[in-house]
Chimera marker file (.cmm) of the C-alpha trace (Angstrom):
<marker_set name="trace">
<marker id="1" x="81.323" y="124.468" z="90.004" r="1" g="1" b="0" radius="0.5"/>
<marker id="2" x="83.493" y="122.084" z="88.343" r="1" g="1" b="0" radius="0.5"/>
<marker id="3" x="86.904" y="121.695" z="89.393" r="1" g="1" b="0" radius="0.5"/>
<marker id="4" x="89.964" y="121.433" z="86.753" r="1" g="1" b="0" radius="0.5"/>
<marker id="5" x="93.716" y="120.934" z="87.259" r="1" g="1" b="0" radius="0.5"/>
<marker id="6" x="96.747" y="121.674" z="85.272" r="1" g="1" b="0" radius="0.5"/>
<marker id="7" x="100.228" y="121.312" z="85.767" r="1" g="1" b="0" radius="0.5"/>
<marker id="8" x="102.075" y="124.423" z="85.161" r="1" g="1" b="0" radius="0.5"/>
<marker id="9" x="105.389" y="125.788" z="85.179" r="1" g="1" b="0" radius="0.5"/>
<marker id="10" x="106.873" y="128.181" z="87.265" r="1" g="1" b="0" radius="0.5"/>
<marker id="11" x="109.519" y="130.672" z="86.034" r="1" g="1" b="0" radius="0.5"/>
<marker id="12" x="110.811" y="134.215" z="86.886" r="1" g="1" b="0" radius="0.5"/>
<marker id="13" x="109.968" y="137.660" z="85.729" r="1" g="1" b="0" radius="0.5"/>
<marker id="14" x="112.748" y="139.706" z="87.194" r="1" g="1" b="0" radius="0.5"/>
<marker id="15" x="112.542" y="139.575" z="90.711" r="1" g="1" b="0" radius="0.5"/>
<marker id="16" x="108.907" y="137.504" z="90.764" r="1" g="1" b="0" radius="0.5"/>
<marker id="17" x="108.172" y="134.197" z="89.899" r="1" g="1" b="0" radius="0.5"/>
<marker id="18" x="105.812" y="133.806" z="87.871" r="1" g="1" b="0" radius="0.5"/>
<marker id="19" x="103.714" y="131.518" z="86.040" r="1" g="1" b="0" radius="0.5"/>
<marker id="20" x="101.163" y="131.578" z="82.746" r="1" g="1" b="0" radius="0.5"/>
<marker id="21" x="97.808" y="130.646" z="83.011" r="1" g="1" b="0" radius="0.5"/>
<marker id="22" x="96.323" y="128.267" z="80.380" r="1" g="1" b="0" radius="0.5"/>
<marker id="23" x="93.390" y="129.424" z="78.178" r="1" g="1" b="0" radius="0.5"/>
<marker id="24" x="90.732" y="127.596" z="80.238" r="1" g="1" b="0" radius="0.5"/>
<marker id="25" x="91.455" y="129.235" z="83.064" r="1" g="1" b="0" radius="0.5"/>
<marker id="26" x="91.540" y="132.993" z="81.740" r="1" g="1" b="0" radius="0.5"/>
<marker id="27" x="89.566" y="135.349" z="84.477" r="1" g="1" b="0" radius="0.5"/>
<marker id="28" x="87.719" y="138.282" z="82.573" r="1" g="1" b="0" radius="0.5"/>
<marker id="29" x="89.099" y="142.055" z="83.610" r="1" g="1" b="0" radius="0.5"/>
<marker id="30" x="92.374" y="142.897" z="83.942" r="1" g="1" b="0" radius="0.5"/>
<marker id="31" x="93.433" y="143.016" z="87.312" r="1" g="1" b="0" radius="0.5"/>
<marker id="32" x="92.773" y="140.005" z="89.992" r="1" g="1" b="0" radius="0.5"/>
<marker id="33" x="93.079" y="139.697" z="93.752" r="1" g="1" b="0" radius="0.5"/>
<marker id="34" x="95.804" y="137.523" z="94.959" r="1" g="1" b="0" radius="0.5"/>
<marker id="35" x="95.864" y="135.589" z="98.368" r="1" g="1" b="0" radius="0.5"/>
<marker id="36" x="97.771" y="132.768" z="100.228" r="1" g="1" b="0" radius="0.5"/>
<marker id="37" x="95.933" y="130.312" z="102.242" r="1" g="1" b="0" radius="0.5"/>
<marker id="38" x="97.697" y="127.922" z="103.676" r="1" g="1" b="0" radius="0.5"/>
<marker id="39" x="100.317" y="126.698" z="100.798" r="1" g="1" b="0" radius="0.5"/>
<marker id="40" x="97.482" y="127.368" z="97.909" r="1" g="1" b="0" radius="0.5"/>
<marker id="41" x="97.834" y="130.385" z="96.156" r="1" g="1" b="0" radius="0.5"/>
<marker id="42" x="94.184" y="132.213" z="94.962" r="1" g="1" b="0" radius="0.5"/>
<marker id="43" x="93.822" y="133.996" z="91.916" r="1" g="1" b="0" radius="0.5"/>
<marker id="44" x="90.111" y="135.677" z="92.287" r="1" g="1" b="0" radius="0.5"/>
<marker id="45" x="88.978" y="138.693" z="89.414" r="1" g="1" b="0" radius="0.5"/>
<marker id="46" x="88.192" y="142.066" z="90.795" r="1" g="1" b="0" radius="0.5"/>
<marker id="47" x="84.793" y="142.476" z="90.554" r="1" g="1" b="0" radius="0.5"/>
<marker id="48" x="83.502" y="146.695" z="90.045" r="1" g="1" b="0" radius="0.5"/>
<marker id="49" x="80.393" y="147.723" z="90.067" r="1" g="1" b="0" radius="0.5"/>
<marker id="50" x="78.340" y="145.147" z="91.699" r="1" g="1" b="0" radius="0.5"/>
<marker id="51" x="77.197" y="147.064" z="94.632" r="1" g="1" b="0" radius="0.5"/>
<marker id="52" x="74.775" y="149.214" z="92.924" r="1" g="1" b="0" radius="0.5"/>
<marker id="53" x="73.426" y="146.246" z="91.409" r="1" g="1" b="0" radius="0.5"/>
<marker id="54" x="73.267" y="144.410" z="94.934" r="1" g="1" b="0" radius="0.5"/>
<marker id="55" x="71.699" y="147.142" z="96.350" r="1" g="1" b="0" radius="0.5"/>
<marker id="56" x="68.787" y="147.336" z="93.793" r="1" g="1" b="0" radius="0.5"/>
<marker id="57" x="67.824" y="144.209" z="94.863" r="1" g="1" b="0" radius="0.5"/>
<marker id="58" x="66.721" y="145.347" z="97.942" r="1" g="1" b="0" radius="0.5"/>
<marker id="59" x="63.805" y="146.157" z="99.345" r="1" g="1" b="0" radius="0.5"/>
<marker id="60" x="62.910" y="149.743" z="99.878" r="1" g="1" b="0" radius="0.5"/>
<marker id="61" x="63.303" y="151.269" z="104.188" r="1" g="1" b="0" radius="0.5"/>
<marker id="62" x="59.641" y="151.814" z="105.199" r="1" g="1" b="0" radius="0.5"/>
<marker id="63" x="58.555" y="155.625" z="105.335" r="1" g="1" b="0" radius="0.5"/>
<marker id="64" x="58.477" y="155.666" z="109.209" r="1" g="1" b="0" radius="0.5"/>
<marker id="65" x="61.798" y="154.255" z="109.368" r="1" g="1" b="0" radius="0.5"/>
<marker id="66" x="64.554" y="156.817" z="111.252" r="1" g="1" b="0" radius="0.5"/>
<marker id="67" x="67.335" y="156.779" z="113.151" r="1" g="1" b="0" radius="0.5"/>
<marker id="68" x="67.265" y="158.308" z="116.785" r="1" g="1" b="0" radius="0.5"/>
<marker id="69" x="70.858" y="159.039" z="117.386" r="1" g="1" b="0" radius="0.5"/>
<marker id="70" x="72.277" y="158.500" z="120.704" r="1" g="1" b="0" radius="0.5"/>
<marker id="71" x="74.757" y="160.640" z="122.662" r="1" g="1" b="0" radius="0.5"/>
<marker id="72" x="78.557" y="158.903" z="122.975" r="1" g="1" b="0" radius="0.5"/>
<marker id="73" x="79.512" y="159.028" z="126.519" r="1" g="1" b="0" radius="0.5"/>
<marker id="74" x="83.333" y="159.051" z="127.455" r="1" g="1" b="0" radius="0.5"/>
<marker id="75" x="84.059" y="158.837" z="131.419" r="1" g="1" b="0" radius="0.5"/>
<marker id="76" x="86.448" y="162.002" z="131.942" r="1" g="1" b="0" radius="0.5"/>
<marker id="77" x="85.646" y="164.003" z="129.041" r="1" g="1" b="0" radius="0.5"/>
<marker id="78" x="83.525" y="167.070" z="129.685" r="1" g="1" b="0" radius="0.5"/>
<marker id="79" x="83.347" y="167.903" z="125.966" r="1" g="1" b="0" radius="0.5"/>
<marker id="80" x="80.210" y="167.384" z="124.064" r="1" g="1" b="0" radius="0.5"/>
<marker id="81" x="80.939" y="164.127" z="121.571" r="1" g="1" b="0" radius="0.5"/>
<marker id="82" x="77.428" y="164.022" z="120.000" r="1" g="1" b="0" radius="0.5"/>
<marker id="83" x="77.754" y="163.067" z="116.836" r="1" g="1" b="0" radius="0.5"/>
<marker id="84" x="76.559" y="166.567" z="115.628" r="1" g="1" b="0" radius="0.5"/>
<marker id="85" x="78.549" y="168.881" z="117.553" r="1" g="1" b="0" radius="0.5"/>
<marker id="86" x="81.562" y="167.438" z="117.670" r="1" g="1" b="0" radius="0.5"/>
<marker id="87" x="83.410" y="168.555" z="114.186" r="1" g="1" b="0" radius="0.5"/>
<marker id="88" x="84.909" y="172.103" z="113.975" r="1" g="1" b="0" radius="0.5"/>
<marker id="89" x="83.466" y="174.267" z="110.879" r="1" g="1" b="0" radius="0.5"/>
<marker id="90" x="85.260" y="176.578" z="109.306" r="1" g="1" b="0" radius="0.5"/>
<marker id="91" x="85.324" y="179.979" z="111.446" r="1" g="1" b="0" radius="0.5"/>
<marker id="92" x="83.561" y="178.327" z="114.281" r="1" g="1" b="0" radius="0.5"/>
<marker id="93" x="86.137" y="179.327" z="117.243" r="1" g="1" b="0" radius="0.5"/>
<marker id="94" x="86.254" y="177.644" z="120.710" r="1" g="1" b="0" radius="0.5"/>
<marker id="95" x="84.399" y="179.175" z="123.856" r="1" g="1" b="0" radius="0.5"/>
<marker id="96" x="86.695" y="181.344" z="126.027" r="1" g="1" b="0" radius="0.5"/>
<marker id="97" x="88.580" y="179.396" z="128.285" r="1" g="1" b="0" radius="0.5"/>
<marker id="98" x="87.077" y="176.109" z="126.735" r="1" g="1" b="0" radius="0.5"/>
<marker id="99" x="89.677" y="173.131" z="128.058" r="1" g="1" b="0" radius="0.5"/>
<marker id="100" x="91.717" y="171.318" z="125.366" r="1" g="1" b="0" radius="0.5"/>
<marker id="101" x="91.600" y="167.910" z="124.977" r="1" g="1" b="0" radius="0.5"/>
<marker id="102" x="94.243" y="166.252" z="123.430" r="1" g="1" b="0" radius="0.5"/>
<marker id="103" x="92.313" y="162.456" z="123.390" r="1" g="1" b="0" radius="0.5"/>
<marker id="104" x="89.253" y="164.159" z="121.772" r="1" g="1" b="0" radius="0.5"/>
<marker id="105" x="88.054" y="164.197" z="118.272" r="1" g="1" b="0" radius="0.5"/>
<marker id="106" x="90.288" y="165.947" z="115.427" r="1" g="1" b="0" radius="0.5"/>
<marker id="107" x="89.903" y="168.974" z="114.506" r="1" g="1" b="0" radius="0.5"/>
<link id1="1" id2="2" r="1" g="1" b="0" radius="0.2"/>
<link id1="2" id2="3" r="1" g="1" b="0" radius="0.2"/>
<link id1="3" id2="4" r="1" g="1" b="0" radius="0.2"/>
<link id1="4" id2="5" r="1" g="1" b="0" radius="0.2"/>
<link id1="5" id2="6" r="1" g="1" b="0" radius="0.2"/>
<link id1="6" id2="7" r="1" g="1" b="0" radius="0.2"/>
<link id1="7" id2="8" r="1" g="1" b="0" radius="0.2"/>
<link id1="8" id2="9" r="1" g="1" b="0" radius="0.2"/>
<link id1="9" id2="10" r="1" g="1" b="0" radius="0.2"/>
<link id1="10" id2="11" r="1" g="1" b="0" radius="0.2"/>
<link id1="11" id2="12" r="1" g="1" b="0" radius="0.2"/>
<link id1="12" id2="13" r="1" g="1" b="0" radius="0.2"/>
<link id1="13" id2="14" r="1" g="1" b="0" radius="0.2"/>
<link id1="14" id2="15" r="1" g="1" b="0" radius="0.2"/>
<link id1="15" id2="16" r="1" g="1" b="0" radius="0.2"/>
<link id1="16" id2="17" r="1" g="1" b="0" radius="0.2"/>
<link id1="17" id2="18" r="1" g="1" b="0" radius="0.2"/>
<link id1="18" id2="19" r="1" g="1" b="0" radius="0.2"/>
<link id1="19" id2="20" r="1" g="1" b="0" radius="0.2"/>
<link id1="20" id2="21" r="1" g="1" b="0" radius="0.2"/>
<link id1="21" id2="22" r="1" g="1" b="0" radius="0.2"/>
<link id1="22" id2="23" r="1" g="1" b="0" radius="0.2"/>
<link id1="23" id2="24" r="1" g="1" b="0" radius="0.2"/>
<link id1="24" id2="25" r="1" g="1" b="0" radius="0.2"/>
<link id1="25" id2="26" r="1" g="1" b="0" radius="0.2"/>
<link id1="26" id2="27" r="1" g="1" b="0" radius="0.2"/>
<link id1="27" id2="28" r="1" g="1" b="0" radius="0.2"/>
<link id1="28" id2="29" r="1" g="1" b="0" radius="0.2"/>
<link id1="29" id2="30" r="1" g="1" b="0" radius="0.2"/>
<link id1="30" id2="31" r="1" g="1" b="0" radius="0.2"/>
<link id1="31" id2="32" r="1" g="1" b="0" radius="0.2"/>
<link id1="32" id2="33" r="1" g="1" b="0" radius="0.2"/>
<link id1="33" id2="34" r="1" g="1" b="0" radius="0.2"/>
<link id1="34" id2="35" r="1" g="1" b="0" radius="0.2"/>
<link id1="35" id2="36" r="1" g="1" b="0" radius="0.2"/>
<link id1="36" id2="37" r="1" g="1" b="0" radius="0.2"/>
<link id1="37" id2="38" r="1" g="1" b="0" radius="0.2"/>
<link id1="38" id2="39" r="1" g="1" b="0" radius="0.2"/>
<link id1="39" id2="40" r="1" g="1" b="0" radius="0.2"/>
<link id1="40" id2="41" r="1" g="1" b="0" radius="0.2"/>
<link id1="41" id2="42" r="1" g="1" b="0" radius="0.2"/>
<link id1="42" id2="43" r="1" g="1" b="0" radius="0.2"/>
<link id1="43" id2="44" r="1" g="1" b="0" radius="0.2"/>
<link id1="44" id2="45" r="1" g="1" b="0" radius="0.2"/>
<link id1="45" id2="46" r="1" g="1" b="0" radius="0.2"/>
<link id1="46" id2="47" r="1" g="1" b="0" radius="0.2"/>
<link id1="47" id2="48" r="1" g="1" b="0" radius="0.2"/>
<link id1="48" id2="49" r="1" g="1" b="0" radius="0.2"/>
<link id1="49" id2="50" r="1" g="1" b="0" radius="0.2"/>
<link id1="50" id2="51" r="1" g="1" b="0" radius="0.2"/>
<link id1="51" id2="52" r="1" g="1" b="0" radius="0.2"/>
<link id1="52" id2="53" r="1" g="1" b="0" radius="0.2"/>
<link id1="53" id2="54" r="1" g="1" b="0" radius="0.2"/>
<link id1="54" id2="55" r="1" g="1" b="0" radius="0.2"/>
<link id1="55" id2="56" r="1" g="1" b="0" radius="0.2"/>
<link id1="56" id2="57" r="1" g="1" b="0" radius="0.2"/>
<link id1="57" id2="58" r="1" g="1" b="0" radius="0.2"/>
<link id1="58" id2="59" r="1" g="1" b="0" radius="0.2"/>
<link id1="59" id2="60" r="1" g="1" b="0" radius="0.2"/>
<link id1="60" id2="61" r="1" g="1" b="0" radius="0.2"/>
<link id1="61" id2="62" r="1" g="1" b="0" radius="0.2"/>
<link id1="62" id2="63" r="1" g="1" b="0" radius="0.2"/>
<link id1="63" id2="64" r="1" g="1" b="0" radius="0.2"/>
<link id1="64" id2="65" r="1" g="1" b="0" radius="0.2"/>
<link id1="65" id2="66" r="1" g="1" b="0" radius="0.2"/>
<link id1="66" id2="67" r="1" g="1" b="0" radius="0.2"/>
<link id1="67" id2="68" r="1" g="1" b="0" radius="0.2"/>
<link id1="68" id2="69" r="1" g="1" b="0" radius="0.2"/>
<link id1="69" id2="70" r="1" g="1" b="0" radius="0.2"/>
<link id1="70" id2="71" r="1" g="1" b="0" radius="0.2"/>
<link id1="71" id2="72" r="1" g="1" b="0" radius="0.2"/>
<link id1="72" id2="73" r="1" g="1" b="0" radius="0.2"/>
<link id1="73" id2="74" r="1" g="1" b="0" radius="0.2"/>
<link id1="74" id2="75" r="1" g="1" b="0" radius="0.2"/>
<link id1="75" id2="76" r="1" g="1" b="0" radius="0.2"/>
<link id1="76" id2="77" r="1" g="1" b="0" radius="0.2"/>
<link id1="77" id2="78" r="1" g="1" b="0" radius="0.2"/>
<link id1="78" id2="79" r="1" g="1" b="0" radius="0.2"/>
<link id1="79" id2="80" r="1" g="1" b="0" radius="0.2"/>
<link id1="80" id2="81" r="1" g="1" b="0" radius="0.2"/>
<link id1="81" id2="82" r="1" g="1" b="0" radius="0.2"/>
<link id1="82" id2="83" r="1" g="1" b="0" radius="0.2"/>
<link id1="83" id2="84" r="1" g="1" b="0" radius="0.2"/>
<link id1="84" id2="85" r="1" g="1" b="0" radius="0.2"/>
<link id1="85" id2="86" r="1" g="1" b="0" radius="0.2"/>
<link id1="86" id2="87" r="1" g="1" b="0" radius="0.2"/>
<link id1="87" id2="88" r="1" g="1" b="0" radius="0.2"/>
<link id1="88" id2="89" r="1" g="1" b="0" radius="0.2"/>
<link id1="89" id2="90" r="1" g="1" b="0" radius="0.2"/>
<link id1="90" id2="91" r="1" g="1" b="0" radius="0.2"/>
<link id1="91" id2="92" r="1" g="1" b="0" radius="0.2"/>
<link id1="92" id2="93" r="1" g="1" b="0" radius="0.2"/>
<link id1="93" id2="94" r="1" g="1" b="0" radius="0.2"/>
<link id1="94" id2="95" r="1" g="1" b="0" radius="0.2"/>
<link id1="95" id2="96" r="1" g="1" b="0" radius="0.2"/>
<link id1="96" id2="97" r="1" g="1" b="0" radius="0.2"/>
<link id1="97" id2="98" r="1" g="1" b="0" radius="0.2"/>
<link id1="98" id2="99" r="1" g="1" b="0" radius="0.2"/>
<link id1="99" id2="100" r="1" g="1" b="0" radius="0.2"/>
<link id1="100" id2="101" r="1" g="1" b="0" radius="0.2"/>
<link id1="101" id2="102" r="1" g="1" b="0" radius="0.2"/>
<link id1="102" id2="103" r="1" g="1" b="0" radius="0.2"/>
<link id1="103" id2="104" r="1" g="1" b="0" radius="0.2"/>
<link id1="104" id2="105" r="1" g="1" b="0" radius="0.2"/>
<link id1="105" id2="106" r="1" g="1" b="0" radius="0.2"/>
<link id1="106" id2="107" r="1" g="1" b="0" radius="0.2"/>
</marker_set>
């Protein structure tokens, strides 16, 4: 990566300051990620659609391969948290007399 400097001037846009960015240092796209570090200012593009292309690099999950899921345990709570009971679907009602919890999971 080679590294190149220019001077540039800084003026305002309104409200913003702002500044131009010389021809040699045009980023493709049109939108960029800002962010401060320190006193530097970094001007990164956005880059889309690389995960799909990251992810076809790898290599394929075995056929054997599963995941055994494991029950969430919360000291207190009576109400069943595994991971498969614990949303609400549409028309499902509560047991009779089935305590409320107002730290549990939303509804």
């Amino acid at each position: 990566m080679s590294v190149s400097r220019r001077n540039v001037r800084l003026f305002r846009n309104g409200r913003n300051q702002a500044l131009r960015i010389p021809r040699e240092f045009e980023i493709d796209g049109d939108e960029a990620i800002l962010h401060k570090e320190g006193d530097r200012l970094i001007i990164e593009p956005v880059r889309r659609g690389k995960l799909l292309a990251m992810l076809a690099t790898l290599e394929p999950l075995p056929e054997d391969f599963s995941v055994t899921p494991h029950p969430l345990v919360v000291p207190g709570l009576t109400r069943d948290l595994q991971p498969w009971n614990c949303l609400m679907h549409p028309g499902r009602k509560e047991a009779a007399g089935a305590p409320h919890h107002s730290h549990a999971l939303p509804r």
